[in-house]
C-alpha positions as CSV (number, residue, x, y, z in Angstrom):
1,X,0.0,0.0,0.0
2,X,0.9,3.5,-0.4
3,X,3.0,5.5,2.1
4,X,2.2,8.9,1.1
5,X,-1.2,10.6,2.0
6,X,-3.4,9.3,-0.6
7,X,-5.8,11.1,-0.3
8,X,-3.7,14.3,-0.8
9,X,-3.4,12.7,-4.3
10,X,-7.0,12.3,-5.0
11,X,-7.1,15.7,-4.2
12,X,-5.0,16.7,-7.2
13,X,-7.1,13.8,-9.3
14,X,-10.4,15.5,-8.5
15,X,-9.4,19.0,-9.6
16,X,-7.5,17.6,-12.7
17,X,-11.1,15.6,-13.1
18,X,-13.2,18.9,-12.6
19,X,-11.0,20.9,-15.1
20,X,-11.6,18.0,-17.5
21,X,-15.3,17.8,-17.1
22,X,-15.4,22.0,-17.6
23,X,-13.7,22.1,-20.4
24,X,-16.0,19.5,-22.1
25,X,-18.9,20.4,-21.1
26,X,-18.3,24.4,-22.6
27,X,-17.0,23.0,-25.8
28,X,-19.0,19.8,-26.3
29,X,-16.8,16.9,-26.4
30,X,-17.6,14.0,-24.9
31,X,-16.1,12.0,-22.5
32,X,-16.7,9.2,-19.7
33,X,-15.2,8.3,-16.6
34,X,-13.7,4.9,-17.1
35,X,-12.4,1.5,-15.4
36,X,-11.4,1.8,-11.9
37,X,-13.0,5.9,-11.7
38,X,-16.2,4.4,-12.9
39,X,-16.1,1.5,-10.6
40,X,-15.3,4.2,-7.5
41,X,-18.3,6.4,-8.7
42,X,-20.7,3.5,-8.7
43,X,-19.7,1.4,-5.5
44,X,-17.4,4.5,-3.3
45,X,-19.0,7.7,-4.7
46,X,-15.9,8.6,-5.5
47,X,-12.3,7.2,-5.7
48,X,-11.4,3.8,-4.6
49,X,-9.8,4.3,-1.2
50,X,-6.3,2.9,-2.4
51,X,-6.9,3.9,-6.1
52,X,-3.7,5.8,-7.0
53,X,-4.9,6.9,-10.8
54,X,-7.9,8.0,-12.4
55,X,-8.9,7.1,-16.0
56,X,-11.5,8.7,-18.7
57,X,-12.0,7.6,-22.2
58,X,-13.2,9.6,-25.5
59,X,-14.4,8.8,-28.6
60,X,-11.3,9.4,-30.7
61,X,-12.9,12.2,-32.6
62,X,-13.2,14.6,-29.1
63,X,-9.7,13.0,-28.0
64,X,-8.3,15.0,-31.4
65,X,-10.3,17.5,-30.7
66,X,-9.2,18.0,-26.7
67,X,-5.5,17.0,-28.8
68,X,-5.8,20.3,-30.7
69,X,-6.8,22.7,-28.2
70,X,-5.9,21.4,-25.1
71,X,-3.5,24.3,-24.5
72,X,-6.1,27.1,-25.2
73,X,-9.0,25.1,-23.5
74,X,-7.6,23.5,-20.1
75,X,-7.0,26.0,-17.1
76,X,-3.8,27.2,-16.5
77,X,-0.9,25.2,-15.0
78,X,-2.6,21.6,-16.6
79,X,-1.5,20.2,-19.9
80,X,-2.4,17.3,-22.1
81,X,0.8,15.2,-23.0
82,X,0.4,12.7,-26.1
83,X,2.2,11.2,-28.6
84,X,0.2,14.1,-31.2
85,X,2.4,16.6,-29.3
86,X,5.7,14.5,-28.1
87,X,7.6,12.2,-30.3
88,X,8.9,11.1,-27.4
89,X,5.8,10.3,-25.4
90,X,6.0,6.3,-23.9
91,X,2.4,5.9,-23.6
92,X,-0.2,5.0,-26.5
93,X,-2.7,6.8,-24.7
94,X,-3.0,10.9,-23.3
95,X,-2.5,12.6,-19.8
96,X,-4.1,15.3,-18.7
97,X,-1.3,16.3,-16.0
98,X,-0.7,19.2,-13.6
99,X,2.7,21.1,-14.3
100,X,2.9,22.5,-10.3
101,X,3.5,18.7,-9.7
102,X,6.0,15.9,-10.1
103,X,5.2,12.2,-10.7
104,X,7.4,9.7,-12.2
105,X,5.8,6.1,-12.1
106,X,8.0,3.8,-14.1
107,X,11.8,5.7,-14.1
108,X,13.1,3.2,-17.0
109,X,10.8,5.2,-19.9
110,X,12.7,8.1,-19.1
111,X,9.3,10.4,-18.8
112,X,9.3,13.2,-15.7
113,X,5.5,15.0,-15.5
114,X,3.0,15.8,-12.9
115,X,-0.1,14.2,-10.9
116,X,-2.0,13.0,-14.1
117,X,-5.9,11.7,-15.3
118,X,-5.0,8.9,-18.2
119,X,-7.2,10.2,-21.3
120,X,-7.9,6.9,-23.2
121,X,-9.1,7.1,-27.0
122,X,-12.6,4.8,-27.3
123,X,-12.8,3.3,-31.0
124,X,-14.5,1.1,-32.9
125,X,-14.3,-2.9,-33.0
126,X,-14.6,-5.5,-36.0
127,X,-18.3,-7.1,-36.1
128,X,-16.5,-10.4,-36.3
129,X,-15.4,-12.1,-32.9
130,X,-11.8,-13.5,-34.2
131,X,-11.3,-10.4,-36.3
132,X,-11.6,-8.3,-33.0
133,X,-9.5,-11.0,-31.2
134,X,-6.6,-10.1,-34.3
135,X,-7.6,-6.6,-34.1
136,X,-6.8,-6.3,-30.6
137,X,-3.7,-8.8,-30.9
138,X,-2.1,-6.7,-32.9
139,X,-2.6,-3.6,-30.6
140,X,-1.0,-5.6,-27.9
141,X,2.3,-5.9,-30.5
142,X,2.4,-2.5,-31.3
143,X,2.5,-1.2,-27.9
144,X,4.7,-3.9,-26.7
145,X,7.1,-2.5,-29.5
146,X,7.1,0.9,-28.2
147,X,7.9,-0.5,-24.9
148,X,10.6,-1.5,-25.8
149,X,11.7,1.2,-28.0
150,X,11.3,3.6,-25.1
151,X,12.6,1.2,-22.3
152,X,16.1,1.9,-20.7
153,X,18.1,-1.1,-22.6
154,X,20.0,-1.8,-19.8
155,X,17.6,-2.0,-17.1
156,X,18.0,-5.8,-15.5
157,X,21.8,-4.9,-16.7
158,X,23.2,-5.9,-19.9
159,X,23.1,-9.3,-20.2
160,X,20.5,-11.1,-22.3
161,X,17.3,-9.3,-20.9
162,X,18.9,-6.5,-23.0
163,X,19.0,-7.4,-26.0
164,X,15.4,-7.0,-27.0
165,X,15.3,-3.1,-26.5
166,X,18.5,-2.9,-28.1
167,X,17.4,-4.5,-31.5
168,X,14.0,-1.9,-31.1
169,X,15.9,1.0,-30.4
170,X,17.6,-0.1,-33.8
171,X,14.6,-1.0,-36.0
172,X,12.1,1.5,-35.0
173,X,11.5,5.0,-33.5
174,X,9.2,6.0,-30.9
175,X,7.1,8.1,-33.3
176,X,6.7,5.7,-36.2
177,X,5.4,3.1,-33.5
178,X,2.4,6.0,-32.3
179,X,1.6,6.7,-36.3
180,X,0.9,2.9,-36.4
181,X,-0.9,3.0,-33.0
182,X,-3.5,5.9,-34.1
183,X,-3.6,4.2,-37.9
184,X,-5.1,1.0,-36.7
185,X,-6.9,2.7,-33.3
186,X,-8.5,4.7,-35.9
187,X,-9.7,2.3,-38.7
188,X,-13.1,1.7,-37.0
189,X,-14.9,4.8,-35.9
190,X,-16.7,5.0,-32.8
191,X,-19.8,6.6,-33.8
192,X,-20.1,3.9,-36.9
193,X,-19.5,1.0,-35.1
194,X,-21.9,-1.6,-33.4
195,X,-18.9,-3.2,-31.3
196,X,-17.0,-0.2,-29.2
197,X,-13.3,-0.5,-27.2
198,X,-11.0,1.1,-24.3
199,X,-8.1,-0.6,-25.5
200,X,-6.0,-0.4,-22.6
201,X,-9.0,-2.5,-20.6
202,X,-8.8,-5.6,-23.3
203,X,-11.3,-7.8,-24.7
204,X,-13.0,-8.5,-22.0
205,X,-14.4,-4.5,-22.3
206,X,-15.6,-4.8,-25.8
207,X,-19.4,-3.4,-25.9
208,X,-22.1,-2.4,-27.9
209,X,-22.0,1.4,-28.5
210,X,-25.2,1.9,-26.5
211,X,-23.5,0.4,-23.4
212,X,-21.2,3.7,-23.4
213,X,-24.4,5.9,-24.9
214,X,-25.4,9.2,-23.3
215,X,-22.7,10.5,-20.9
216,X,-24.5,10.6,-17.1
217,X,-23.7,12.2,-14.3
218,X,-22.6,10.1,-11.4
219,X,-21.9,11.8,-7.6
220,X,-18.1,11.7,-7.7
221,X,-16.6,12.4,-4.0
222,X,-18.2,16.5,-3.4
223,X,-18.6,17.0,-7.3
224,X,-20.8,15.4,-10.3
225,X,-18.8,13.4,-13.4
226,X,-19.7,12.1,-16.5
227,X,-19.9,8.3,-16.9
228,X,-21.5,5.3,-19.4
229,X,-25.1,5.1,-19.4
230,X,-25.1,1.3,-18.9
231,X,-22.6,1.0,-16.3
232,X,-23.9,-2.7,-14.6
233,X,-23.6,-4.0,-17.9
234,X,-19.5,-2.4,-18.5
235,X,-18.8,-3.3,-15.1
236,X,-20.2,-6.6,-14.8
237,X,-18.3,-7.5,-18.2
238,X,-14.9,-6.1,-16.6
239,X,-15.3,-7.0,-12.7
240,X,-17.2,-10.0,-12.4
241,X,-19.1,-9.3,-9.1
242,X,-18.2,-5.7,-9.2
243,X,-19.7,-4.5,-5.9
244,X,-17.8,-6.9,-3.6
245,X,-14.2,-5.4,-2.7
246,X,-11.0,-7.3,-2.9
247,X,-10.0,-9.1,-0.4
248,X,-7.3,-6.8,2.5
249,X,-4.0,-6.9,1.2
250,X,-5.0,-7.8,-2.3
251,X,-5.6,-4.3,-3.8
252,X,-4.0,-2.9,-6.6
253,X,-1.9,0.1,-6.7
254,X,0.6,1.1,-9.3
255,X,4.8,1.3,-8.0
256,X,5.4,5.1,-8.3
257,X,9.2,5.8,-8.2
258,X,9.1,9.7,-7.2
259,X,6.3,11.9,-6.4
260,X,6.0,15.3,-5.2
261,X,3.2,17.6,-4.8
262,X,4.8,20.5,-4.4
263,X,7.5,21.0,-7.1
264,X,6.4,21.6,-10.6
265,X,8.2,18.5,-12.8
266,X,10.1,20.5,-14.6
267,X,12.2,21.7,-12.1
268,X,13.1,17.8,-11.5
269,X,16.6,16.9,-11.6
270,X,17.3,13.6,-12.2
């Protein structure tokens, strides 16, 4: 379990989360609350207690949109990082992070920001079960080739384990790996497809399009965000018995190397 103050980290969360949910509301993008945010609003009315992220997801067409004028549209002091904006960016997906802040989770990808809200893209899915089974397969490869291509070769030292992001760092670049990413993300649209998909939550998250449907406001700690209309059915399909909390000691948090909430990231010196 953590040993920082939590909730001094939700804290930063919900007004990333409130920011988010202004600045689509005003200019009409849509978004939902996602994964373990969703599953916080529906059984917590909020965060998880020991939940140490927070996750929305947008059709792809607002995600480009947010992409394009995040830096005119979001408050002052946060900032959407992306591979549309950073050639170097690890991650196939967006933050939406706050510069007064400093968070490094995983220190071999090289990639200093702040307390962030993960901004997954929601796309379209083949009609056909083993064609979304490929589809998805082959999401998995690409992202496991930019992990590599972004990894520090010599992590577990430079013995064999090495050897793998060596070749990568040799074959392919960091920014040819996201143009594949968004090509195949975006070959089925959203809003034209019968079968939807948060990538980053696998197959077992594929849904019809109506599952997602009109964003709803859900009682989120002291404020109001916008989640899937259907969220038994989302939930269910991701959880299993969704309501019933893991067992003490089992719960899930992610291994952040560095964190500070006082120091803006870019005055970290590694």
């Amino acid at each position: 379990m953590a040993d920082y103050d939590i909730k001094e980290l939700h804290g930063k969360m919900l007004d990333i989360l409130t920011a988010i949910d202004e600045t689509c509301k005003k200019h009409n993008l849509t978004y939902y609350i996602i994964a373990g945010t969703m599953l916080g609003a529906v059984r917590h009315k909020g965060f998880i207690p020991w939940d140490d992220d927070a996750d929305i997801c947008m059709p792809h067409r607002d995600y480009d949109r947010l992409i394009e004028h995040a830096s005119e549209w979001l408050p002052e002091h946060y900032e959407m990082v992306c591979a549309e904006n950073d050639s170097n960016y690890p991650h196939p997906f967006g933050k939406i992070q706050d510069s007064r802040t400093t968070l490094i989770e995983r220190a071999h990808l090289g990639h200093v920001g702040g307390v962030y809200v993960d901004v997954f893209p929601v796309d379209g899915m083949p009609e056909s079960r083993w064609r979304r089974r490929l589809h998805f397969m082959h999401y998995k490869y690409l992202c496991k080739l930019l992990y590599f291509t972004c990894r520090d070769p010599y992590r577990h030292g430079h013995g064999v384990s090495s050897w793998i992001p060596l070749l990568c760092h040799k074959l392919f670049t960091v920014e040819g790996i996201q143009k594949r990413i968004r090509r195949m993300l975006t070959k089925y649209d959203f809003y034209e497809s019968r079968q939807v998909l948060c990538f980053d939550d696998g197959l077992r998250s594929v849904v019809p399009r109506e599952v997602y449907g009109t964003p709803t406001p859900y009682p989120f700690e002291d404020r109001t965000l916008m989640g899937v209309e259907q969220y038994d059915y989302l939930l269910s399909h991701m959880y299993g018995d969704y309501m019933t909390p893991p067992p003490a000691g089992t719960e899930f948090q992610h291994n952040i190397h560095y964190m500070n909430l006082e120091m803006p990231y870019k005055e970290y010196n590694t």
